[in-house]
C-alpha positions in Angstrom: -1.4 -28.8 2.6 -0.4 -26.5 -0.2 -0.8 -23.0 0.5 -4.0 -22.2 -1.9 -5.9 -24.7 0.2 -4.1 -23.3 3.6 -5.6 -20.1 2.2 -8.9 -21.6 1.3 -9.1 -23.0 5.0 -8.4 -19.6 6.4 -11.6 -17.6 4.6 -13.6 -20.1 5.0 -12.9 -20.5 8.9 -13.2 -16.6 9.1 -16.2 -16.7 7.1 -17.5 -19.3 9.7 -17.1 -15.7 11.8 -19.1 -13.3 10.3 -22.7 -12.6 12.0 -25.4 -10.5 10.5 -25.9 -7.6 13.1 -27.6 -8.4 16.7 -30.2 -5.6 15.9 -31.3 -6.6 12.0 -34.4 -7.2 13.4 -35.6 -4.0 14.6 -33.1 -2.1 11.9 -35.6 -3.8 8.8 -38.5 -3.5 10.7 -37.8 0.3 11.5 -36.9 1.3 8.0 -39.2 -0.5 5.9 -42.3 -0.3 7.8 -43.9 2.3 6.3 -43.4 1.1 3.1 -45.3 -2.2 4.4 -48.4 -0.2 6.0 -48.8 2.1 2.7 -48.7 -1.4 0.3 -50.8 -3.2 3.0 -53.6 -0.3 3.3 -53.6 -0.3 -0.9 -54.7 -3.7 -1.3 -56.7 -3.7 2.1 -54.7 -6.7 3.1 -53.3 -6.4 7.5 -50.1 -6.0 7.6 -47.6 -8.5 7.5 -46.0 -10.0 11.2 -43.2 -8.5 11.6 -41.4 -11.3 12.9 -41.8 -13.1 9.6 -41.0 -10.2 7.7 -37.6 -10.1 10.0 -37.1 -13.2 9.7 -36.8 -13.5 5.6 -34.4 -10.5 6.3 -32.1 -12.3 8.3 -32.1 -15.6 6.2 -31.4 -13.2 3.5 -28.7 -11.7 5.6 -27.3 -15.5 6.1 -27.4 -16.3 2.7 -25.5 -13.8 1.8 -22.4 -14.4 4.5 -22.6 -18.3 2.8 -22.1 -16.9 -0.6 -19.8 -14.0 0.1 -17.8 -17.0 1.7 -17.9 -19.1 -1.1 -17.2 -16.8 -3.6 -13.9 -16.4 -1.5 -12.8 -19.6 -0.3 -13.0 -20.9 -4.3 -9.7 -18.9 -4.5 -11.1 -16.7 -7.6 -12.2 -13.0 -7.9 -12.3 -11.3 -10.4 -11.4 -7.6 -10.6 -15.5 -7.5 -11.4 -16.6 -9.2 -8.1 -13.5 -7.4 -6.3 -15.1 -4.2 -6.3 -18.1 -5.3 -6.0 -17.1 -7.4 -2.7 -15.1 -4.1 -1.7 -18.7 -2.3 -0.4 -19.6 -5.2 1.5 -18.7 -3.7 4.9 -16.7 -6.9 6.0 -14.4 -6.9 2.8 -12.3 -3.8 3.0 -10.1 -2.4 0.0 -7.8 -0.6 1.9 -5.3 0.2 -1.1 -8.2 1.2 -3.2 -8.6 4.3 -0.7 -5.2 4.3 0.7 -3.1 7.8 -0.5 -0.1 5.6 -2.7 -1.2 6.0 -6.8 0.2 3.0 -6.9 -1.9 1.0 -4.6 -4.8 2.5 -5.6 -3.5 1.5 -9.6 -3.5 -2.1 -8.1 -7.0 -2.2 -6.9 -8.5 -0.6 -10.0 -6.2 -3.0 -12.2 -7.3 -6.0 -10.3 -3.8 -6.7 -9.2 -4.5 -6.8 -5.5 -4.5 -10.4 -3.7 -7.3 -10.4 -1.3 -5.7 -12.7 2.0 -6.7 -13.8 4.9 -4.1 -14.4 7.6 -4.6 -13.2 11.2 -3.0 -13.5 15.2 -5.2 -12.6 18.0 -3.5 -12.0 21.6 -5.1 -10.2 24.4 -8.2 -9.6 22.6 -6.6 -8.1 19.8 -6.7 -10.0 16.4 -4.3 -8.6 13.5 -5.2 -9.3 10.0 -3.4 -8.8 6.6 -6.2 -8.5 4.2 -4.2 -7.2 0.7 -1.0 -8.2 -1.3 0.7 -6.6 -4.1 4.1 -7.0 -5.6 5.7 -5.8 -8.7 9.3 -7.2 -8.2 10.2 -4.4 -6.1 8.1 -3.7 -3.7 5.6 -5.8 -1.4 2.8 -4.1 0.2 0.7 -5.6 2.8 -2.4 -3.8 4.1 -3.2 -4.9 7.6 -6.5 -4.4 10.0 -6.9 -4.1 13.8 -9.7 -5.2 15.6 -10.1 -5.2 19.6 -12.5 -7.9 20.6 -14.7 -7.3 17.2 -14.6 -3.5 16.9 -11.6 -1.2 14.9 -8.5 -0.6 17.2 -5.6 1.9 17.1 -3.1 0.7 15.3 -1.3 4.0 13.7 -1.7 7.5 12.6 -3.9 8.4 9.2 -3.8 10.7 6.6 -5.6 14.0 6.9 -6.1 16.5 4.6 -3.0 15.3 3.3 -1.0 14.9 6.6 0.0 12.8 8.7 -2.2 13.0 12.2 -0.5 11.6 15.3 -1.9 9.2 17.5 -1.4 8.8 21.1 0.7 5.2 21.6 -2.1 3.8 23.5 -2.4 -0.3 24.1 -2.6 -1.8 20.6 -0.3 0.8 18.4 1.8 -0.1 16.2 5.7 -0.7 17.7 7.8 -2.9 16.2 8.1 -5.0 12.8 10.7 -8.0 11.8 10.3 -9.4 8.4 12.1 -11.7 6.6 12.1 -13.5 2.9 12.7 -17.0 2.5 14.3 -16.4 6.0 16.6 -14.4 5.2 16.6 -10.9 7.8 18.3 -8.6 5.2 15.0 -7.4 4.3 14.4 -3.5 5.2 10.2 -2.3 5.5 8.4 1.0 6.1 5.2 1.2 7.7 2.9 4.0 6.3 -1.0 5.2 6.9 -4.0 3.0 6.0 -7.6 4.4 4.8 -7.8 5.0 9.0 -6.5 4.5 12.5 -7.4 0.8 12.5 -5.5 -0.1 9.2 -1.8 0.1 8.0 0.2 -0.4 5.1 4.0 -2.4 5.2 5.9 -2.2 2.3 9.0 -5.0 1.7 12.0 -3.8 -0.1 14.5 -6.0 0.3 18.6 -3.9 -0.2 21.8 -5.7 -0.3 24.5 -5.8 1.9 26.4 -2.1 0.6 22.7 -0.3 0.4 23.6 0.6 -3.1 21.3 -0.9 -4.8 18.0 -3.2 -3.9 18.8 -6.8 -4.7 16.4 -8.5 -7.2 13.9 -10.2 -5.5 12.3 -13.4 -6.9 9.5 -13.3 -8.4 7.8 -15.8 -5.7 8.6 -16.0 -1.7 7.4 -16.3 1.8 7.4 -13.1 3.7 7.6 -13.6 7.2 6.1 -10.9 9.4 6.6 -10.7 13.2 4.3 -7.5 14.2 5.1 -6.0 17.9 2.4 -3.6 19.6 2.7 -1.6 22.4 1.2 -3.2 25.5 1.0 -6.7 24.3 2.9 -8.9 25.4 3.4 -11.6 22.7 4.0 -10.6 19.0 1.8 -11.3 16.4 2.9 -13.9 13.1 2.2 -14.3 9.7 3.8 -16.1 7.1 2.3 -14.7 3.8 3.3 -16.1 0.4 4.0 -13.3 -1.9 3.8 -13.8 -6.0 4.5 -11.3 -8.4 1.8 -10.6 -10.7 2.6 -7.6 -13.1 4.1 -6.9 -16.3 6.9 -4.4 -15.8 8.7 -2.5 -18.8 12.3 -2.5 -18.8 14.1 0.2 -20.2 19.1 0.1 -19.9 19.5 3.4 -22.3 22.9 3.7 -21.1 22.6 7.4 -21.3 23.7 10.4 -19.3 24.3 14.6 -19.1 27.4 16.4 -17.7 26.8 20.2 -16.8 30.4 22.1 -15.7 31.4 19.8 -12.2 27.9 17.6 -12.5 27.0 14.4 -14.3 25.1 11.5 -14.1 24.4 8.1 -16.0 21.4 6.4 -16.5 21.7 2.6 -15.7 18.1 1.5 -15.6 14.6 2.2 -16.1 11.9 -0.3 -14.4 8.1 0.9 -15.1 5.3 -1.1 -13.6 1.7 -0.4 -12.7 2.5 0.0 -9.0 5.5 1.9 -9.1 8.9 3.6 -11.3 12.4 2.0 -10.4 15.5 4.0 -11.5 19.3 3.4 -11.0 21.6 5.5 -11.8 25.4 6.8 -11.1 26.4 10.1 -10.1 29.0 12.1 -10.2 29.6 15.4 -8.6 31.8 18.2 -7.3 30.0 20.8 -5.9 31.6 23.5 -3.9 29.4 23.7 -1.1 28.9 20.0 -0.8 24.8 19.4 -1.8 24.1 16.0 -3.3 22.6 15.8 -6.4 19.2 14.6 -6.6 16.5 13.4 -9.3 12.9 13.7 -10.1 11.0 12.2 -12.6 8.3 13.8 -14.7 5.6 12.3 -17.6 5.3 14.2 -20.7 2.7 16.3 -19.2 5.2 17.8 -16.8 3.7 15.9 -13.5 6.6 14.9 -11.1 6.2 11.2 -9.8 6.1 11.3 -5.8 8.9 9.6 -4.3 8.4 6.3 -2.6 12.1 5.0 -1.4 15.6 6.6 -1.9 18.5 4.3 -1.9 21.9 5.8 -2.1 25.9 5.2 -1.2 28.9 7.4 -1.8 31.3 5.3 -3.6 35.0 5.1 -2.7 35.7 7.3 -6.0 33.7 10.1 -5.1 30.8 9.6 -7.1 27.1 8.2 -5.6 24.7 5.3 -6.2 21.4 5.8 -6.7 18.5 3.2 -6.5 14.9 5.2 -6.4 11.7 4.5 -6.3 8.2 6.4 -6.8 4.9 6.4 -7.9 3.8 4.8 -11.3 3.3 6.9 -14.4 0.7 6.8 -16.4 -0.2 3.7 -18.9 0.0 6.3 -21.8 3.2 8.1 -21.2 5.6 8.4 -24.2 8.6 9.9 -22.7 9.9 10.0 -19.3 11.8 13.3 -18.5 14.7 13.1 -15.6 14.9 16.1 -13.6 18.5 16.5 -11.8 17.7 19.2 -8.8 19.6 20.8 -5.5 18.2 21.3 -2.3 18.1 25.2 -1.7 19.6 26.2 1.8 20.2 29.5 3.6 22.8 30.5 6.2 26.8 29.8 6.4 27.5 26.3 5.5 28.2 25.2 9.2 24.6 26.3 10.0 22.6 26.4 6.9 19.0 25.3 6.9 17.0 23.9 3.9 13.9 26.6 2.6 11.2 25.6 2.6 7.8 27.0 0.5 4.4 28.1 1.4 3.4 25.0 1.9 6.5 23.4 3.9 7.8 21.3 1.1 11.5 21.8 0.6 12.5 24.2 -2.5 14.5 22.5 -5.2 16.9 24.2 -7.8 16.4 22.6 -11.2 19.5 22.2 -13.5 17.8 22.5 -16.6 21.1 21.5 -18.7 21.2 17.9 -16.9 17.5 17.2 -17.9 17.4 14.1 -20.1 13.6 13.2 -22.1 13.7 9.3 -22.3 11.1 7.6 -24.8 9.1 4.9 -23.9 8.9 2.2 -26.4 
């Protein structure tokens, strides 16, 4: 069985799941009734039986789980129907409203692919509902349900931060993944749109950590999910196709400022996220590691979504980063070498931090390089 019609099989079984709710009946009754009695009394008719009435409702109701299925199982949406499917309240669009630019960019773009694959042990089920991958990395929204209702899986964004959980039954604990089978694969877990969704994200690094290796543009990823008082772990095996258009950018530039320097190796833009490698070389007295952000023409800094580095056996350090896309329309990418600020004697220093507890960087505005962006 290939795996579009694996995929197929899947909706449509979970389709075969959906209900309309137990109390539709009284709910339509309830809300439209004295819309009924006011039409009724106009045209001096009795009002209608409300069983019939009810009834039509939950054939309507029906009818619409059979289509919604259909629609799915057919293996096309369109970005159109995609949002449209995304307010039905059993088709969720976690990346739409999850706090990652790039996620959200994937929803609006119609990049997402809208899966199907779940477990279910000890009367939790575990779903993976969202794809996307840009060649670098694979994000995978997942949904917990306890025996039909939203379980605990992790900790949500609030107001911009991250509110803990207690690790009660069904939180999240442990993750294997693995591509093609291959385990050299390393994942983070982050926050959902609430405490019953999550969001892994696949970036696969080779063997030195210097630098991610390139991924194909097609594989199985292999999930084995682990939460906390349940016994057996739950599996997915999730095909995972690359479906954006990235810009590609090798200037082979760099800046030197007294002991600092760095070179410029690569430049990977895609709607989902910015991928730049680059070499550094440094000799700083008091031993801080040179660092990089990355700004649009407008001056906004991209947030940071992965930091890969190595100190090389010369002295000098490999960077591979990763953060949030920049806009469609940007002409120039500016590269922003900064130090982390510290107080105290070296043995004991601290990093400062601001008014709003993010660390303080010091700019070195003679290593700034403005790329364009052909």
């Amino acid at each position: 069985m290939s795996i579009e019609d694996q995929l197929r099989e899947r909706i449509q079984r979970a389709a075969g799941e959906m209900s309309c709710p137990d109390d539709l009946y009284e709910r339509v009754w309830k809300s439209n009734k004295r819309y009924i009695e006011a039409a009724s009394s106009k045209r001096s008719r009795t009002v209608p039986d409300r069983r019939n009435f009810a009834r039509r409702a939950v054939m309507a109701c029906a009818a619409a789980v059979v289509l919604t299925a259909g629609v799915l199982a057919s293996g096309f949406v369109s970005p159109a129907m995609a949002e449209a499917l995304s307010r039905i309240p059993w088709v969720r669009n976690i990346f739409k409203f999850a706090g990652d630019m790039g996620l959200q960019n994937a929803a609006q773009q119609g990049l997402v692919n809208e899966v199907h694959f779940s477990d279910s042990h000890d009367d939790f089920t575990l779903t993976a509902l969202q794809v996307v991958y840009d060649g670098t990395r694979a994000s995978i929204a997942l949904q917990l349900d306890k025996a039909g209702e939203p379980a605990a899986l992790y900790s949500y964004l609030e107001n911009g931060a991250l509110k803990q959980l207690p690790k009660s039954q069904g939180y999240f604990k442990r993750l294997k993944a693995r591509i093609d089978g291959a385990e050299a694969v390393t994942w983070d877990i982050g926050p959902g749109v609430d405490t019953s969704s999550a969001i892994i994200t696949i970036i696969a690094v080779s063997d030195d950590q210097t630098r991610r290796a390139v991924l194909p543009e097609q594989f199985d990823l292999s999930l084995e999910v682990t939460l906390t008082g349940v016994r057996e772990p739950f599996r997915f095996n999730i095909p995972i196709r690359k479906n954006t258009r990235n810009l590609l950018l090798s200037p082979d530039a760099g800046k030197s400022f007294g002991n600092l320097s760095w070179k410029l190796q690569k430049l990977e833009l895609s709607p989902i996220s910015t991928r730049m490698s680059l070499l550094s070389e440094y000799k700083a007295a008091d031993g801080r590691v040179l660092y990089f952000d990355l700004a649009d023409d407008q001056g906004n800094i991209a947030g940071w979504i992965d930091v890969a580095s190595e100190r090389l056996p010369d002295g000098s350090r490999q960077f591979d980063l990763l953060y949030e896309p920049l806009p469609p329309d940007v002409k120039n990418v500016v590269i922003k070498p900064f130090l982390y600020v510290y107080e105290g004697p070296p043995a004991n220093r601290v990093a400062k931090i601001d008014s709003q507890g993010r660390l303080i960087r010091e700019y070195i505005k003679e290593l700034e390089m403005t790329i364009p962006i052909f």
